[in-house]
C-alpha positions in Angstrom: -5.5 -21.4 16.8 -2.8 -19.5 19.0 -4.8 -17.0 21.0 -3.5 -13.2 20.7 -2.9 -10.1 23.7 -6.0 -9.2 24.6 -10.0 -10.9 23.4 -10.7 -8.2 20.7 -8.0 -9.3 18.5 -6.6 -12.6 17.2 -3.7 -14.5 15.5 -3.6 -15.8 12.2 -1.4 -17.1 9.8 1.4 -14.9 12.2 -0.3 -11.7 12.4 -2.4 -10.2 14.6 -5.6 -9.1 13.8 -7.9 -6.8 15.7 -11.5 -7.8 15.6 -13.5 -4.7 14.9 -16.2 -3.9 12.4 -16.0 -0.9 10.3 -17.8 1.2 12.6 -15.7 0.7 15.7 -12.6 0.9 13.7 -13.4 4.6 12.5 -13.7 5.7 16.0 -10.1 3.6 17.4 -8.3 5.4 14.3 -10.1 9.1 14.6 -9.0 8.0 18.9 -5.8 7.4 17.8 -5.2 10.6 15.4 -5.8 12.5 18.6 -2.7 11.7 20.2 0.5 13.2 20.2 2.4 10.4 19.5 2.3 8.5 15.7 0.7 5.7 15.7 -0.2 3.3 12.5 -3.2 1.3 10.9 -2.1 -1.6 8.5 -4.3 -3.5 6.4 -3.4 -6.9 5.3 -4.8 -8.9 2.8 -3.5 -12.5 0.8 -0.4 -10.2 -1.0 0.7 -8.6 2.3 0.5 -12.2 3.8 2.1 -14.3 1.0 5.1 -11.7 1.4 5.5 -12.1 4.8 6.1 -15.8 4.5 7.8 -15.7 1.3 10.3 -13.6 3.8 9.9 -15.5 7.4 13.5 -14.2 8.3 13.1 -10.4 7.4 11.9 -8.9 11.1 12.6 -5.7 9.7 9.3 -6.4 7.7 7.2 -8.6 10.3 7.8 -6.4 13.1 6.3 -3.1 10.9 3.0 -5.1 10.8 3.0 -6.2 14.5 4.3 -2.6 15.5 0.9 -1.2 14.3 -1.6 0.1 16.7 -4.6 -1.6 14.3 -3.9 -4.3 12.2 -7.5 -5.0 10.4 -8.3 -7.7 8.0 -8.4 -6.1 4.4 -9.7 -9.6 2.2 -12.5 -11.7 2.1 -10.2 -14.7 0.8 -8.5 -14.3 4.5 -11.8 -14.3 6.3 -13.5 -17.2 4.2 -10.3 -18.9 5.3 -10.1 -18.0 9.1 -13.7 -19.3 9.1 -13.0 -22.5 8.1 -10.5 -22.2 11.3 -13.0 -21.6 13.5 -12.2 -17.7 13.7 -14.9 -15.1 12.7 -12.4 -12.1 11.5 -14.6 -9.6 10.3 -13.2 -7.3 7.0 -12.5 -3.9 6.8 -11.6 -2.9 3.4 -9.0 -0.1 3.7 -11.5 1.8 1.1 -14.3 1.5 3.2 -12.6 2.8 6.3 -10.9 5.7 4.3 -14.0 6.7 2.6 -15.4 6.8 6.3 -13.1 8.5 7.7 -13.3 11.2 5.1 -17.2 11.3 5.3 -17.1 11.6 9.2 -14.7 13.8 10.6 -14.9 17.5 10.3 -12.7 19.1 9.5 -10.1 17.5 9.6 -6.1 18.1 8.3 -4.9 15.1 6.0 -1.6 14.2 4.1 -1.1 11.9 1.6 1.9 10.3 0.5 2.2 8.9 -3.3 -0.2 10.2 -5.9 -0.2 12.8 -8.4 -1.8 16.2 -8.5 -4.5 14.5 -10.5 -5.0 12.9 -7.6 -5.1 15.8 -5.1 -7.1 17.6 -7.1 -10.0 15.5 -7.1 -9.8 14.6 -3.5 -9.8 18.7 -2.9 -12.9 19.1 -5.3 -14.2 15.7 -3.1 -13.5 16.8 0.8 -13.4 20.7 -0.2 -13.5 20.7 4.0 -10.1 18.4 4.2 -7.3 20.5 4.9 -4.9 18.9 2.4 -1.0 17.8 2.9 0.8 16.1 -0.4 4.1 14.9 -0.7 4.7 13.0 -4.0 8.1 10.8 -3.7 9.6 9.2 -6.3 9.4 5.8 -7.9 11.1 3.1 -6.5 10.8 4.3 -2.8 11.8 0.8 -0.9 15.0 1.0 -2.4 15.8 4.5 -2.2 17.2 5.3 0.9 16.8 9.1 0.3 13.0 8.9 -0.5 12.6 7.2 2.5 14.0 9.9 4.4 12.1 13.1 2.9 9.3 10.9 3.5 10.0 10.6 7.1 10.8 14.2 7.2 7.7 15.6 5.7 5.5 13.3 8.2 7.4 14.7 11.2 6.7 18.7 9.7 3.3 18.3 8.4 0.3 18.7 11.2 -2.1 16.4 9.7 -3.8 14.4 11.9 -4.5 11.6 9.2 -1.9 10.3 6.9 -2.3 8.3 4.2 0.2 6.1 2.7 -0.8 5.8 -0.9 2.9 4.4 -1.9 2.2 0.4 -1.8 3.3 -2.6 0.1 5.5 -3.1 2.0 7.2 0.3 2.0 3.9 1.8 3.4 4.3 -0.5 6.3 8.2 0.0 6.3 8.0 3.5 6.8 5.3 4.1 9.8 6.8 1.7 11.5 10.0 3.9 10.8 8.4 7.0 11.7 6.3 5.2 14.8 10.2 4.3 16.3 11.1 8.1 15.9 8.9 9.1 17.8 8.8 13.0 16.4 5.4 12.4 14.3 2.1 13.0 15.6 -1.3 11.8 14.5 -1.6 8.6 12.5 -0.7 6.7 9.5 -2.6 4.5 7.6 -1.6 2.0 4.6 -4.6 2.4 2.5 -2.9 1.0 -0.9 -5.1 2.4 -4.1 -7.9 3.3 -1.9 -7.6 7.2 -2.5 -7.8 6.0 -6.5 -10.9 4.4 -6.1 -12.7 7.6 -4.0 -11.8 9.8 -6.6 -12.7 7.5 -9.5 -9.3 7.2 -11.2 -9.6 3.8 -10.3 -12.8 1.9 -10.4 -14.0 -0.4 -7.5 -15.5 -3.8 -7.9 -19.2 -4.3 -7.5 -20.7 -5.0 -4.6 -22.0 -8.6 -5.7 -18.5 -9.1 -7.1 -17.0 -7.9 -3.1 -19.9 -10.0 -1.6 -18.8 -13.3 -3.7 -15.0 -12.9 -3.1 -14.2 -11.3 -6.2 -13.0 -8.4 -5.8 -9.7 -9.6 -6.9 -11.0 -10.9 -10.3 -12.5 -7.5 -11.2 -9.0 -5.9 -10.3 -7.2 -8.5 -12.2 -9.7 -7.8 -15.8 -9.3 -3.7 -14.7 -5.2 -4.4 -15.3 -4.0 -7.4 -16.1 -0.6 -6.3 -17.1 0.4 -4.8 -13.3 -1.8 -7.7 -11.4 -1.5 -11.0 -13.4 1.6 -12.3 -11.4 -0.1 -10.9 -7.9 -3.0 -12.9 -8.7 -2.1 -16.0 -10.9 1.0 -16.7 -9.5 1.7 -15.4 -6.3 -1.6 -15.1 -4.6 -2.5 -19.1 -4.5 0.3 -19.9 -2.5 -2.0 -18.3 0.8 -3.7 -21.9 0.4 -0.1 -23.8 1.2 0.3 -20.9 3.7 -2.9 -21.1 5.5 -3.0 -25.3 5.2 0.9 -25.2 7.3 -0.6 -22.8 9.5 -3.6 -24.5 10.4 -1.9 -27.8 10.8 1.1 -26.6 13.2 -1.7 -24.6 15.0 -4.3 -27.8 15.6 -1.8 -30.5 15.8 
């Protein structure tokens, strides 16, 4: 296992993680909405990976994930595989750790980008004491150089502390890293994925027993087949190849 910058975080399968439990990540992320300077939180879990090495020669991409100021471990399938390396990563669902964030910091100003006023709406009625920022961009945002841009633009005018990045993967990612390089944003960004869904119940969670067993994904796969079946039938087994190459060019 290749040993990463500093003994609270660690590489695997070419990313580094940072070894924090949900607890200690709330505080580094309220820390880091603080500053004046934008900094970014990504999340990756077996999709985020299996893109990454399905595109080993797009640094654009890889250096958005290594240009984050947290990179936490969002998948149980990752961590039941890192411990069979030898490497106890702990998770921290990107729910979890929006949901706390939410609960503990008052009051706070937060943005989201993606959604619908649906959405806003019941995250208002939620965090009445959230001062809210929305920007909704349209579909089809990696490959719309112009969305990127009012995106980028809104983030450097709003003064929200907290930004979430409710637009998937791997424009999310694209796009802090973006903004981080400009250097005109404050606050930070995080890549939460459908976690703002699941808070205000447009989208419904796992159980916990399902979470607890590593199957989380199933649940989410029954909940919509037709938008996950190729994520999770035909994409998502390649981690095992991935993590098996790893793991043998790491111990050899």
């Amino acid at each position: 296992m290749t040993s990463s910058k500093s003994s609270d975080s660690a590489s695997f399968l070419g990313l580094r993680f940072d070894l924090l439990d949900e607890a200690s990540a709330v505080q580094d992320v309220t820390a880091l909405a603080a500053l004046s300077q934008f900094a970014f939180v990504v999340t990756p879990n077996v999709d985020h990976i299996v893109r990454l090495h399905r595109q080993l020669d797009n640094a654009r991409l890889w250096s958005s994930y290594q240009g984050a100021a947290l990179s936490l471990c969002d998948s149980r399938i990752l961590q039941a595989l890192a411990h069979l390396s030898g490497l106890a990563l702990p998770v921290v669902p990107g729910s979890d750790l929006t949901a706390r964030i939410l609960d503990a910091c008052h009051p706070i100003s937060a943005a989201v980008i993606g959604g619908d006023q649906t959405l806003m709406q019941g995250l208002r009625a939620r965090y009445p004491q959230v001062e809210w920022f929305h920007h909704a961009p349209p579909a089809g945002v990696l490959h719309n150089p112009q969305a990127q841009l009012d995106i980028v633009d809104f983030v450097e005018r709003t003064p929200a502390r907290f930004v979430f990045f409710a637009i998937g993967s791997p424009q999310s990612e694209l796009l802090c890293s973006r903004i981080a390089e400009r250097r005109k944003a404050q606050g930070v960004g995080l890549c939460v994925g459908a976690s703002l869904e699941f808070l205000t119940g447009a989208k419904t969670r796992a159980p916990r027993w399902m979470q607890r067993l590593r199957l989380e994904w199933l649940f989410r796969l029954l909940s919509e087949p037709a938008r996950l079946w190729r994520r999770y039938l035909l994409e998502g087994p390649a981690i095992v190849l991935i993590w098996w190459r790893w793991r043998f060019k790491s111990f050899r």
